[in-house]
N, CA, C and O of each residue as an XYZ file, in Angstrom:
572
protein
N       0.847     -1.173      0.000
C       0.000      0.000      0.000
C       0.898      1.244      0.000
O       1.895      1.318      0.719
N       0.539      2.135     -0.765
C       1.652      3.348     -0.916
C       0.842      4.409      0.248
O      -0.368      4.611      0.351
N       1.889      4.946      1.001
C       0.956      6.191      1.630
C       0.917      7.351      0.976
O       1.555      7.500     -0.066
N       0.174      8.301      1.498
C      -0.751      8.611      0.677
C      -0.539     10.745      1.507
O      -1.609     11.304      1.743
N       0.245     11.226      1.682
C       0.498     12.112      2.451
C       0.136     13.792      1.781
O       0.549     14.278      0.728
N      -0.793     14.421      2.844
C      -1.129     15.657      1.932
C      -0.037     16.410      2.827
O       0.016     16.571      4.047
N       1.105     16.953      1.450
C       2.237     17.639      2.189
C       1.644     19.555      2.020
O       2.414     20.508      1.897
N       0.597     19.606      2.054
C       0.232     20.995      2.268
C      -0.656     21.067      3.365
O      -0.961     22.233      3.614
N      -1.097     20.359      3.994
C      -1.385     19.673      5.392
C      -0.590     19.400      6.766
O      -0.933     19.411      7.948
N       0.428     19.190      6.202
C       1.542     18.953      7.168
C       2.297     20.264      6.820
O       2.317     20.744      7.953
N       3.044     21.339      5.908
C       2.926     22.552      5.961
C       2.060     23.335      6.718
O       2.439     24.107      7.599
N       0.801     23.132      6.360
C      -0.286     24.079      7.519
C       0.189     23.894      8.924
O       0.619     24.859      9.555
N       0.123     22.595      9.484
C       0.299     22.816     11.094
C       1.568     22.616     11.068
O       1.755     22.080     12.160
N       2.732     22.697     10.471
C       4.139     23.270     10.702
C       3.919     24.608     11.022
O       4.240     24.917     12.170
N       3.220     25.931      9.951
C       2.778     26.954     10.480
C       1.813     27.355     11.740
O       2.036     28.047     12.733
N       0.637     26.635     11.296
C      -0.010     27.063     12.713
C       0.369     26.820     14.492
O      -0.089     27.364     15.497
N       1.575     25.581     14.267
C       2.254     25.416     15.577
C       3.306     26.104     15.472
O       3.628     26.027     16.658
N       4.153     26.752     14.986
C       4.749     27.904     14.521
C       4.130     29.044     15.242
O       4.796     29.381     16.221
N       3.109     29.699     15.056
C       2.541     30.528     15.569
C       1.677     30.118     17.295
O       1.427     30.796     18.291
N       1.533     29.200     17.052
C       1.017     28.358     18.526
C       1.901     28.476     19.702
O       1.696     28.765     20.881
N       3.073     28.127     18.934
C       4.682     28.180     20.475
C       4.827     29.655     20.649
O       5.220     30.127     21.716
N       4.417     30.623     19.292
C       4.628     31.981     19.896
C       3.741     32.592     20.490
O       4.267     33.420     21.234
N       2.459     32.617     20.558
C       1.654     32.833     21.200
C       1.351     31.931     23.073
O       0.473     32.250     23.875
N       2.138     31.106     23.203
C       1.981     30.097     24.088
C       3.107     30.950     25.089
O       2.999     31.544     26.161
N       4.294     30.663     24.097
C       5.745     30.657     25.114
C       5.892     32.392     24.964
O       6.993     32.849     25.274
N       5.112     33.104     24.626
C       5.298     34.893     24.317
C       4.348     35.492     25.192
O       4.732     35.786     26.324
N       2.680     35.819     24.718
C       1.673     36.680     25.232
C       1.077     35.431     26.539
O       1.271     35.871     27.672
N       0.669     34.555     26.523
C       0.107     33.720     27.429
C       1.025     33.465     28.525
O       0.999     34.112     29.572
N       1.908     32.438     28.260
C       2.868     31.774     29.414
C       4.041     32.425     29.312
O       4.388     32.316     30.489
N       4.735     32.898     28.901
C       5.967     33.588     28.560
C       6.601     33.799     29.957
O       7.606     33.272     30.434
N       5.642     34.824     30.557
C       6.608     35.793     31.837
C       6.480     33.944     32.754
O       7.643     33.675     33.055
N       5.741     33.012     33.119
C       5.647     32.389     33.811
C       6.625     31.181     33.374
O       7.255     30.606     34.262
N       6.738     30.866     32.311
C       7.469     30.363     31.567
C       9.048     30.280     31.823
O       9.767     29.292     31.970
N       9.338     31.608     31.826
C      10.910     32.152     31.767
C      11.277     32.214     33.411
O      12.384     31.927     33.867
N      10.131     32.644     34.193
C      10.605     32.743     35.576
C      10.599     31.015     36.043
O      11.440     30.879     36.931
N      10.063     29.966     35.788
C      10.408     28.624     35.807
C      11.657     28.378     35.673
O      12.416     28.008     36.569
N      12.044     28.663     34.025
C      13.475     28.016     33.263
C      14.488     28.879     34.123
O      15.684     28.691     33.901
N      14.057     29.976     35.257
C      14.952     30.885     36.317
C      15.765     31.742     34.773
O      16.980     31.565     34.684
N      15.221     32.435     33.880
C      15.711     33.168     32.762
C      15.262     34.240     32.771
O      14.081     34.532     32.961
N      16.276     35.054     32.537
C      16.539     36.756     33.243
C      15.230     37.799     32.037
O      15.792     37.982     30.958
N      14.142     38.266     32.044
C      13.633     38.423     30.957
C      13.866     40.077     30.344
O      13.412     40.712     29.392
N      14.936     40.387     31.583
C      15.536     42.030     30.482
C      16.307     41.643     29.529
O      16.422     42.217     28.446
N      16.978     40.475     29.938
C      18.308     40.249     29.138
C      17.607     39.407     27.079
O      17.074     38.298     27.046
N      17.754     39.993     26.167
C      17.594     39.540     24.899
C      18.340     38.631     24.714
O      19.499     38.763     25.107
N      17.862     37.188     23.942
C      18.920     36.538     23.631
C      19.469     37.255     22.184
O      18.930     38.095     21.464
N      20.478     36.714     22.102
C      21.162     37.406     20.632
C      20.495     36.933     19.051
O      19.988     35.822     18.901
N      20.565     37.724     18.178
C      19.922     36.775     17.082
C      19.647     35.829     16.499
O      18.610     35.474     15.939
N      21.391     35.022     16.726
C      21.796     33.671     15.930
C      21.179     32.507     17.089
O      20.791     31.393     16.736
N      21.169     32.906     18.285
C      20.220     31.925     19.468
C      18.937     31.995     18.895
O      18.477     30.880     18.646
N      17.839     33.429     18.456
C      16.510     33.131     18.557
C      16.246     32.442     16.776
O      15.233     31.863     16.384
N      17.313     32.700     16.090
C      17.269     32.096     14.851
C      17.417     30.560     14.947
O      16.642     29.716     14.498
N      18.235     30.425     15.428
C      18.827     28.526     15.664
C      17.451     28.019     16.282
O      16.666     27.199     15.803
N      17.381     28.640     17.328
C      15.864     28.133     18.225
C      14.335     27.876     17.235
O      13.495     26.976     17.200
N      14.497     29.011     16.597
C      12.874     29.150     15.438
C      13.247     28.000     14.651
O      12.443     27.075     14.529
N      14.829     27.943     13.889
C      14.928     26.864     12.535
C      14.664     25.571     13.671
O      13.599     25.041     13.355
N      15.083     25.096     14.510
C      15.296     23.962     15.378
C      13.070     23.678     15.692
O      12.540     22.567     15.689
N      12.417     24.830     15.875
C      11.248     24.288     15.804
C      10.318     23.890     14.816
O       9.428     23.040     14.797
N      10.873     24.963     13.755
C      10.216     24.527     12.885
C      10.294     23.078     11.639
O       9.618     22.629     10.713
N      11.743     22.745     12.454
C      12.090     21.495     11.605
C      11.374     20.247     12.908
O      11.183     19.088     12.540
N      11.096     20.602     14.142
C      10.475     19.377     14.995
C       9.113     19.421     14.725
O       8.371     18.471     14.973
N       8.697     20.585     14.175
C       7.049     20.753     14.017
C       6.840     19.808     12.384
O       5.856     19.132     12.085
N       7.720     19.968     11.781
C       7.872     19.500     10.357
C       7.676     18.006     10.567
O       6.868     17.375      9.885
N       8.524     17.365     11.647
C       9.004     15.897     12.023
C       7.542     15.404     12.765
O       7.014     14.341     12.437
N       7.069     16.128     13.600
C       5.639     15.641     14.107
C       4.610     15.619     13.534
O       3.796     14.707     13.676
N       4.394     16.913     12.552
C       3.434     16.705     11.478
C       3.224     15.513     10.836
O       2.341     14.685     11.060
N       4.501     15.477      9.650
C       4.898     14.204      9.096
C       4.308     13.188      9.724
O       3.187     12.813      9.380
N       4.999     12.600     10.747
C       4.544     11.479     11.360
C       3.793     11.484     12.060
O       4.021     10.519     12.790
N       2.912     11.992     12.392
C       1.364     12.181     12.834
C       0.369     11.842     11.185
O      -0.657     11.162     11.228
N       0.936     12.485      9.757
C      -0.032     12.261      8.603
C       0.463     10.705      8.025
O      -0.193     10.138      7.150
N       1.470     10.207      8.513
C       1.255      8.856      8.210
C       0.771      7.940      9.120
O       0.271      6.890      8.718
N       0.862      8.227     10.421
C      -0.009      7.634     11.778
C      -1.476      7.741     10.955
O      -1.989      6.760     10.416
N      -2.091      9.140     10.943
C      -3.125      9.014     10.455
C      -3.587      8.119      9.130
O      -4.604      7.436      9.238
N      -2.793      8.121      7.796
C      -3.093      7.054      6.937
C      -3.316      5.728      7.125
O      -4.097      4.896      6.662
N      -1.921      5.745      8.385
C      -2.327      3.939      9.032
C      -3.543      3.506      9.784
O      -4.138      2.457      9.534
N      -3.848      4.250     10.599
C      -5.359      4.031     11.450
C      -6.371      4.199     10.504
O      -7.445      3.597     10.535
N      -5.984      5.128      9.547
C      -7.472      5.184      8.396
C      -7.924      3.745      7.643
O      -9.026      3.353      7.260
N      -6.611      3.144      7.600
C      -7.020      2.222      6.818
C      -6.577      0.679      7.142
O      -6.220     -0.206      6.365
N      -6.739      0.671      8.699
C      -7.257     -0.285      9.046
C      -8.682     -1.063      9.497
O      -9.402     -0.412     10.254
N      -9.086     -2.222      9.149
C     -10.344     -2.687      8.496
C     -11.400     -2.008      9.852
O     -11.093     -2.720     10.808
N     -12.424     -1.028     10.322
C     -13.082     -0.872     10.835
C     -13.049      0.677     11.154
O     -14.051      1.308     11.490
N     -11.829      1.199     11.016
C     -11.100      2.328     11.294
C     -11.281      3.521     10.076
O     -10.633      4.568     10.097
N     -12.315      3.166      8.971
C     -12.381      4.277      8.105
C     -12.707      5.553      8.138
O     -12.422      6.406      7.298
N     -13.781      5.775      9.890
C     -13.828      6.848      9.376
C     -13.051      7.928     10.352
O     -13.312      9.105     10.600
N     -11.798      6.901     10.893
C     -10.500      7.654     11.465
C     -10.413      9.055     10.776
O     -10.325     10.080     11.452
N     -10.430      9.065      9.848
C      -9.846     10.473      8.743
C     -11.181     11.577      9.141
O     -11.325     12.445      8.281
N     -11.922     11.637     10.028
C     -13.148     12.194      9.920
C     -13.542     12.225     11.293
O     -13.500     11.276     12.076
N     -13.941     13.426     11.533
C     -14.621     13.797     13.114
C     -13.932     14.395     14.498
O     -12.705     14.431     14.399
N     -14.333     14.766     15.487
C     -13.528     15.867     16.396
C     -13.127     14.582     17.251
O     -12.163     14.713     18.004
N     -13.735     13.440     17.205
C     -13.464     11.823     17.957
C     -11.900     11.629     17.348
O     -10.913     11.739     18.075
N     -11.844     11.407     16.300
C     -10.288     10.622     15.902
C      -9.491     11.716     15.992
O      -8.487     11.309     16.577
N      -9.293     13.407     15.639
C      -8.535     14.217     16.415
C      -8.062     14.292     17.971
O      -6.915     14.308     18.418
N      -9.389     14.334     18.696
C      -8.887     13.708     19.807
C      -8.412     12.672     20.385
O      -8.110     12.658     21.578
N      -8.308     11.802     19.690
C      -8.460     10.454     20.277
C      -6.607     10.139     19.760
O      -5.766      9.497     20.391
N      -6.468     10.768     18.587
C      -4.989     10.604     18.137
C      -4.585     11.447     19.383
O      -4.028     10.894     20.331
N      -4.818     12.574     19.388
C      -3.956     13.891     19.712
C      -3.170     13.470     21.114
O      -2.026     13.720     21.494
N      -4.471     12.579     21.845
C      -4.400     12.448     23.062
C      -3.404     10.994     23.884
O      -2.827     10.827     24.959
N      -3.631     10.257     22.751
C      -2.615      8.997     22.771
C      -1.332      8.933     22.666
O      -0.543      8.322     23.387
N      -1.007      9.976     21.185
C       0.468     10.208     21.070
C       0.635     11.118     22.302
O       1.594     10.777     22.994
N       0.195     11.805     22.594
C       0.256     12.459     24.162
C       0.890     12.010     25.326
O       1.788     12.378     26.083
N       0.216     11.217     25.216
C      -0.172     10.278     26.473
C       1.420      9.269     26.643
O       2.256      9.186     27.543
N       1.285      8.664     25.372
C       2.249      7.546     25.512
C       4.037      8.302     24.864
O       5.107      7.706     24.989
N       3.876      9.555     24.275
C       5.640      9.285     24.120
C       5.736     11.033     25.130
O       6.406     10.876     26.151
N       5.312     12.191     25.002
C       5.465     13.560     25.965
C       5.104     13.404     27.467
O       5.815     13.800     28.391
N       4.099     12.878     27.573
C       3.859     12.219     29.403
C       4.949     12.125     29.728
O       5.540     13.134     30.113
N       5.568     10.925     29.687
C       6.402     10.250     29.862
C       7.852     10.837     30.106
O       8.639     10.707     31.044
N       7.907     11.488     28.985
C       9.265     12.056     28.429
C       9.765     13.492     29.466
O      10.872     13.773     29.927
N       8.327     14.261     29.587
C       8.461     15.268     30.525
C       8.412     14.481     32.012
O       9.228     14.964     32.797
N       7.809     13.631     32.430
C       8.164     12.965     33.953
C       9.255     13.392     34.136
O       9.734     14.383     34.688
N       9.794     12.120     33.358
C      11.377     12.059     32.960
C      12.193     13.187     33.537
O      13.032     13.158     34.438
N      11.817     14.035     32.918
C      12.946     15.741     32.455
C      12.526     16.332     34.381
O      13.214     16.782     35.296
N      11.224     16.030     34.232
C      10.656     16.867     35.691
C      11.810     16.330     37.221
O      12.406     16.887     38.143
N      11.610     15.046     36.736
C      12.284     13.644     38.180
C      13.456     14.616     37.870
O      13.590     15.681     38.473
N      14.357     14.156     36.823
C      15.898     13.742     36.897
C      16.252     15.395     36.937
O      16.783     16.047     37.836
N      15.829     15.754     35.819
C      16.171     17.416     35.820
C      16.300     18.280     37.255
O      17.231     18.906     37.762
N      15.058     18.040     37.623
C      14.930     19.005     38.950
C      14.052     20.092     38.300
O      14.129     21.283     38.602
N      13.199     19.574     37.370
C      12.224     21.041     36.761
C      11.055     21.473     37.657
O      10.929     20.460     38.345
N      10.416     22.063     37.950
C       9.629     22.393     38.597
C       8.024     21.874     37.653
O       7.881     22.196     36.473
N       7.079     21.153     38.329
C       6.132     20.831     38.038
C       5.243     21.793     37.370
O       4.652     21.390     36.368
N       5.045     23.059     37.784
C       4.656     24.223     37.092
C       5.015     24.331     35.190
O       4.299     24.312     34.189
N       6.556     24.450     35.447
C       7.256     24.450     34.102
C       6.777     22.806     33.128
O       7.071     22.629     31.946
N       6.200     22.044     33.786
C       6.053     20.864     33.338
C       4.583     20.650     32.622
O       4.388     19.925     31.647
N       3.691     21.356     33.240
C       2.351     20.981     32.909
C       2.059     22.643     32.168
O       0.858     22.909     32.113
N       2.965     23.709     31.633
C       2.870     24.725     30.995
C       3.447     23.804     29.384
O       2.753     23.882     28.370
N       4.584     23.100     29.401
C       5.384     22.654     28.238
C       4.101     21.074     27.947
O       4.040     20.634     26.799
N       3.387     20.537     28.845
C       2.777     19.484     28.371
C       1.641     19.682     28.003
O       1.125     18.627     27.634
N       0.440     21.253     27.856
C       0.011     21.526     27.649
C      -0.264     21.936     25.944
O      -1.120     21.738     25.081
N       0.971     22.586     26.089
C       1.609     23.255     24.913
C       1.859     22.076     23.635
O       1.495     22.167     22.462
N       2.625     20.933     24.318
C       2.632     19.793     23.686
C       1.235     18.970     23.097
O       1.138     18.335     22.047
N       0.465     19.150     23.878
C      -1.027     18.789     23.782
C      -1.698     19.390     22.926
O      -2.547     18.632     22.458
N      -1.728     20.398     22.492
C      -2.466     21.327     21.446
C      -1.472     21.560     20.297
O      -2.046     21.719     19.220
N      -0.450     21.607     20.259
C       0.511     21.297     18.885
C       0.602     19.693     18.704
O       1.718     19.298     18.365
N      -0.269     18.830     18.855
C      -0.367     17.518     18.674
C      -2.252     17.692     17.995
O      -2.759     17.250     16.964
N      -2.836     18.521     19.128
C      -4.240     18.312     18.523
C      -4.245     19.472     16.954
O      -4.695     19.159     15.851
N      -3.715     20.576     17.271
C      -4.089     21.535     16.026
C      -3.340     20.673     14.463
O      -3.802     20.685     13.322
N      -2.102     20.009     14.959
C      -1.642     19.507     13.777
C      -2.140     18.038     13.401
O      -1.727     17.589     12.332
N      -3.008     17.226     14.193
C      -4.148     16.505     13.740
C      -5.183     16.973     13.082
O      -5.484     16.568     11.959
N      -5.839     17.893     13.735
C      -7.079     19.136     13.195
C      -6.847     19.219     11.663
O      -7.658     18.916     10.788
N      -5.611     19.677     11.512
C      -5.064     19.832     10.237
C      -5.235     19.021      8.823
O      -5.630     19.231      7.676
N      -4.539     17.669      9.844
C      -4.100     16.147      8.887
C      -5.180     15.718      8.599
O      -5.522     15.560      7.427
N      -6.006     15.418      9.711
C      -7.356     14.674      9.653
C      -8.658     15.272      8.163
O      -9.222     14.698      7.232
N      -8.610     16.965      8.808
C      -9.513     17.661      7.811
C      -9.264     17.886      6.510
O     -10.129     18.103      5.661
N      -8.256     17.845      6.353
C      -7.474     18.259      4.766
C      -7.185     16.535      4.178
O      -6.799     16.258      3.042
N      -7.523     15.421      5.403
C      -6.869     14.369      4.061
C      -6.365     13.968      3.342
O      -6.742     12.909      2.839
């Protein structure tokens, strides 16, 4: 079976989570955000940091898309599972699994060993949660 990938679909929520982390980690959580990571917020980082940082997301937003629109081809078209590609049920129901089973986890992880503060944890797993659902939203509706 060849998959079957709408790469202007996976473009869209490369952009719209693009704009999602800036609105998240900027006007919303930002000041709460930075006083977590204990980061000084007079101090600017320099250009080639907020440049490296933007190219570095927008190539992980690229990588989750992607493999979120072939996740989705696979559940579509397994025998009972057709109308996976369709409804606010299989958005959520993806959004919330890949969730669940590889960022849960992964932030514990960072929270235990790191020494992060639980605050900073459920601001970044949030964030993770809705750049998983908007770039399903995406995959699912566009097909």
């Amino acid at each position: 079976m060849e998959i079957s990938i709408n790469y202007l679909a996976v473009v869209l929520a490369v952009i719209a989570n693009f704009v999602l982390g800036w609105l998240w980690y900027t006007p919303l959580f930002g000041k709460a955000w930075a006083k977590e990571m204990k980061l000084d917020t007079s101090e600017k980082p320099k250009v080639g940091v907020m440049l490296r940082g933007m190219l570095m997301m927008v190539i992980g937003n690229f990588l989750m898309a992607y493999v979120l629109a072939h996740d989705v081809f696979a559940w579509s078209h397994v025998p009972g599972m057709e109308d996976m590609k369709t409804g606010l049920s299989a958005v959520l129901t993806t959004s919330f699994f890949i969730w669940l089973g590889y960022y849960v986890p992964t932030h514990i992880g960072a929270t235990t060993w790191e020494q992060r503060s639980w605050r900073l944890t459920f601001i970044n797993l949030a964030y993770h949660f809705l750049t998983l659902f908007v770039a399903a939203l995406i995959i699912i509706k566009m097909g």
